[in-house]
VOTIGU-666610 format. One line per 4 residues: number of its first residue (from 1); their letters; for each residue x, y, z of N, C-alpha, C. Coordinates in steps of 0.001 Angstrom, whole numbers, plus 524288, in hexadecimal, padded with zeros to 5 digits. Layout:
<nodes>
NUM> a> X/Y/Z/X/Y/Z/X/Y/Z; ... $
</nodes>
This chain:
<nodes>
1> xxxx> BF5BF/1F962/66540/BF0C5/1F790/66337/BEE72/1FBEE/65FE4; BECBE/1FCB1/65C1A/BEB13/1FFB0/6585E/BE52B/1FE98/65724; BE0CD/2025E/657D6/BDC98/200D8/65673/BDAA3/2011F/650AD; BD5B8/1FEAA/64EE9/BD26D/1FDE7/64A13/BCC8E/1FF20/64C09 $
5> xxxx> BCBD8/2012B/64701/BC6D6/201BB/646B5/BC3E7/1FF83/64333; BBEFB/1FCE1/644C3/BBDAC/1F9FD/640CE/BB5CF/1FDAB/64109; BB509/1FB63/63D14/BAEAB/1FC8A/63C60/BAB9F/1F91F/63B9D; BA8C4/1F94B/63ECA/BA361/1F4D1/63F1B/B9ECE/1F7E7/63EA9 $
9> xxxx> B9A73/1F411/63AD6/B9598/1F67D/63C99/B9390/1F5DF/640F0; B8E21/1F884/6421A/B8D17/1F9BE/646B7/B8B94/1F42A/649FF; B8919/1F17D/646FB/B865D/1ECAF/6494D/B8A0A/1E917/64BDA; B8ECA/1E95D/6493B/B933C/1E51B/64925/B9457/1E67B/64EE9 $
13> xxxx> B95B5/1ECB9/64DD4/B9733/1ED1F/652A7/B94B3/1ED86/658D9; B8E2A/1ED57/657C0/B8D32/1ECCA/65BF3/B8D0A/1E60E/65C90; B8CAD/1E39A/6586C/B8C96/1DDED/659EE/B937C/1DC7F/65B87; B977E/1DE7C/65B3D/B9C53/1DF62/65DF6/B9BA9/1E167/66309 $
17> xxxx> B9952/1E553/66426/B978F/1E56B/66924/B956E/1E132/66CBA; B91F4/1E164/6692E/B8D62/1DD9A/66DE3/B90F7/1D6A9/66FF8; B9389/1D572/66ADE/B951D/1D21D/66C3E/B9B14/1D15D/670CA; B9D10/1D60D/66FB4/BA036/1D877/67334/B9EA2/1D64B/67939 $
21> xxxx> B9B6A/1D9DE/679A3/B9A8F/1D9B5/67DC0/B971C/1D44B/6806F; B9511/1D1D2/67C4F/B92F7/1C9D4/67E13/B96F9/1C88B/67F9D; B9CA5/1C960/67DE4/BA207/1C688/67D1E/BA4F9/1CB3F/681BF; BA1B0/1CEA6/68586/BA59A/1CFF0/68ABC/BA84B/1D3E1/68674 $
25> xxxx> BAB1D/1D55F/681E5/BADAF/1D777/68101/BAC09/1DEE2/67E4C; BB06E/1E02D/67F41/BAF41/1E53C/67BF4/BAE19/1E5EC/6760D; BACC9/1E86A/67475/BAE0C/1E833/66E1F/BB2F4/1E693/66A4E; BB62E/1EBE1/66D23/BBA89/1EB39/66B3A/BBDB2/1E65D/66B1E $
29> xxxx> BBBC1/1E2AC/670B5/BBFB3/1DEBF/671D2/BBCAF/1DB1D/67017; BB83E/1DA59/66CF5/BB59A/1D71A/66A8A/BB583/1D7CC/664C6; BB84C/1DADA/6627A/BB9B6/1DBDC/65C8B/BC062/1DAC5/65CEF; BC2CA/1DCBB/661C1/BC6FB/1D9B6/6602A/BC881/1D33C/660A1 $
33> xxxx> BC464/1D0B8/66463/BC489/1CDCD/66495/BC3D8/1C9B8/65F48; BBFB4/1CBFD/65D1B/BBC05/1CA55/65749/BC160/1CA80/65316; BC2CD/1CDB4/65362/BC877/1CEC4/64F8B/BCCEB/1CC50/65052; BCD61/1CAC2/6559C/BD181/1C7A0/6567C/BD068/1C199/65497 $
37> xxxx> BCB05/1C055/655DB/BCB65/1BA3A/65575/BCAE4/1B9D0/64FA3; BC7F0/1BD30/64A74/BC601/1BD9E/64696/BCBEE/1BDD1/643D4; BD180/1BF31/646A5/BD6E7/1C0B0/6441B/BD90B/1BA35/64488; BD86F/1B933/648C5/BDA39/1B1D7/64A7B/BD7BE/1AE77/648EB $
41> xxxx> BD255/1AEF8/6455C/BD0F8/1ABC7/643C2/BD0EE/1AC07/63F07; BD371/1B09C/63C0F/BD669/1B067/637C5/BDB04/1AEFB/63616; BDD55/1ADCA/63A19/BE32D/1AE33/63AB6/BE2A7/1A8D6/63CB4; BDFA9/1A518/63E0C/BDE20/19EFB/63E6B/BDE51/19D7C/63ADD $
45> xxxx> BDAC9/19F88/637A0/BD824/19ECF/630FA/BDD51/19E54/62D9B; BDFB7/1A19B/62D65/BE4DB/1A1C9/62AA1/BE732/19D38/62C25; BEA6D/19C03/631A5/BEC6B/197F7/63366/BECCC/1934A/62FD3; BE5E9/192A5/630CF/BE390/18EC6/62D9D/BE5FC/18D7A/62922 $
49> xxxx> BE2CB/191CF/6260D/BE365/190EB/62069/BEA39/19101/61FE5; BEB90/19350/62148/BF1EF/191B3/620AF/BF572/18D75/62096; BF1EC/18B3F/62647/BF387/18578/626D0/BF09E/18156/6248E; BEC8D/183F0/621FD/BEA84/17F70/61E19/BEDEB/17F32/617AC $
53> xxxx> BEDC1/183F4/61700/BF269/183FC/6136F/BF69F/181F0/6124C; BF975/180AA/61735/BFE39/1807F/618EF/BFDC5/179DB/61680; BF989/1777E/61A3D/BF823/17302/61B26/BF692/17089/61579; BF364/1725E/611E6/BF3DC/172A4/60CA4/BF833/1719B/607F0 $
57> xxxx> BF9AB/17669/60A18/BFF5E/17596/606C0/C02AB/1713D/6079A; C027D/16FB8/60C63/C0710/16A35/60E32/C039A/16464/60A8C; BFDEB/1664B/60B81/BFBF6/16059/60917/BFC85/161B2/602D6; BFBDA/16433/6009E/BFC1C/1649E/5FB8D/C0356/16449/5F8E7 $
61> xxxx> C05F3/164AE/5FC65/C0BA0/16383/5FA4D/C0CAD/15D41/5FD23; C0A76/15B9D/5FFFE/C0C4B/15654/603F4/C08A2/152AC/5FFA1; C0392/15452/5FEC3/C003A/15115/5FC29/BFEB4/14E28/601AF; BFEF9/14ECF/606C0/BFD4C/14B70/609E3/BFAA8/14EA8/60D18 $
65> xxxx> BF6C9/14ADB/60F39/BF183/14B4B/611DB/BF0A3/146BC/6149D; BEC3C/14911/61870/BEA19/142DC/61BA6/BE59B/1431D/61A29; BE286/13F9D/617E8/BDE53/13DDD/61861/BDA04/13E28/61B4A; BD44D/1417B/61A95/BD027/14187/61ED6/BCEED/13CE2/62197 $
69> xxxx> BCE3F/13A0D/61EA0/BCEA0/135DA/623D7/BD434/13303/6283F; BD6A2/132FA/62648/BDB51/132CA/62935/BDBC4/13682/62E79; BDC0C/13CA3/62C9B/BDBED/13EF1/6307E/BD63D/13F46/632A8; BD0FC/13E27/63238/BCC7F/13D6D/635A6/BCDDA/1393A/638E0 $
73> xxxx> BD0E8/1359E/637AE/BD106/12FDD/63BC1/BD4FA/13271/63EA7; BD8F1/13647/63D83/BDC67/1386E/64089/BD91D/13B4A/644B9; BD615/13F54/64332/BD421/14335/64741/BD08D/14026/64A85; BCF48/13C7A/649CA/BC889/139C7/64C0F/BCD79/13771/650FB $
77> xxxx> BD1D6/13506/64F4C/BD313/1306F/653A7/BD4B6/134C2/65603; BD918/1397D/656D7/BD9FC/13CC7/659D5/BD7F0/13F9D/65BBF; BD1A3/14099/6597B/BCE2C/142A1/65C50/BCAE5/13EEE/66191; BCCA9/139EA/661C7/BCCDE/133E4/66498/BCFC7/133C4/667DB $
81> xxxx> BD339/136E3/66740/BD833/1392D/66CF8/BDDAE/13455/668E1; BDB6A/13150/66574/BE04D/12FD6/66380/BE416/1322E/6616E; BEA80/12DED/66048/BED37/13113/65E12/BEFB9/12C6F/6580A; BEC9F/12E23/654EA/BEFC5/12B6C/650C8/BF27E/12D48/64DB5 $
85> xxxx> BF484/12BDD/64AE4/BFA51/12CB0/6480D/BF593/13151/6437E; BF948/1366F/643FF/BF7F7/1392A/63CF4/BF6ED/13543/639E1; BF23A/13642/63528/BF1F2/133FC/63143/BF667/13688/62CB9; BF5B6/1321D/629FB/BFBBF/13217/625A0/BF96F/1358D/62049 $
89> xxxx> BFC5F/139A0/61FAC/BFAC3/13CDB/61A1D/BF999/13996/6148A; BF6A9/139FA/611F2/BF777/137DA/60C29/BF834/13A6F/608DA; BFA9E/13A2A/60436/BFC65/13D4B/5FEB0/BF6E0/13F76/5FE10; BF47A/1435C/5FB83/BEF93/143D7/5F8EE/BEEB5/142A8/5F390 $
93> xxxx> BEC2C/14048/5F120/BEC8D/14071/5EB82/BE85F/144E8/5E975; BE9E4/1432E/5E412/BE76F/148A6/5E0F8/BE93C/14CFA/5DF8F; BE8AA/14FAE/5DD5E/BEC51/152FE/5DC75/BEF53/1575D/5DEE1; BF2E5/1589D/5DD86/BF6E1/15D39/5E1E4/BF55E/16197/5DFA5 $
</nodes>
């Protein structure tokens, strides 16, 4: 394990403190904590956008898509505990 040093102003860090210690924890284990979730929720973010990308690219070469309403009647009945069949993709028109 290799340490860092970082610099905060003063305020930050007593409001790192104080909250530290609302949250039971030490400082230290409340900045690494802060850094850890602030790294995974970047690394979510990416996911995302990746797989929106991903997801992008397939409709723009397929030209197919489902329809907002199609899939709202999809999510509403399965949110109903039903199970109906996927709705069926359509070509998109307009331009590529």
């Amino acid at each position: 394990m290799s340490t860092t040093t970082i610099r905060i102003e003063d305020e930050l860090k007593s409001r790192v403190a104080s909250a530290a210690s609302r949250a039971g924890k030490s400082a230290h284990a409340f900045i690494l904590d802060a850094i850890a979730e602030t790294v995974e929720r970047v690394e979510q973010d990416d996911a995302f956008h990746h797989l929106a990308d991903e997801r992008w690219a397939d409709i723009t070469t397929t030209r197919e898509t489902v329809g907002w309403d199609a899939a709202k009647a999809w999510l509403e009945a399965r949110s109903r505990g039903e199970h109906p069949p996927r709705p069926a993709a359509r070509v998109l028109n307009g331009p590529s």
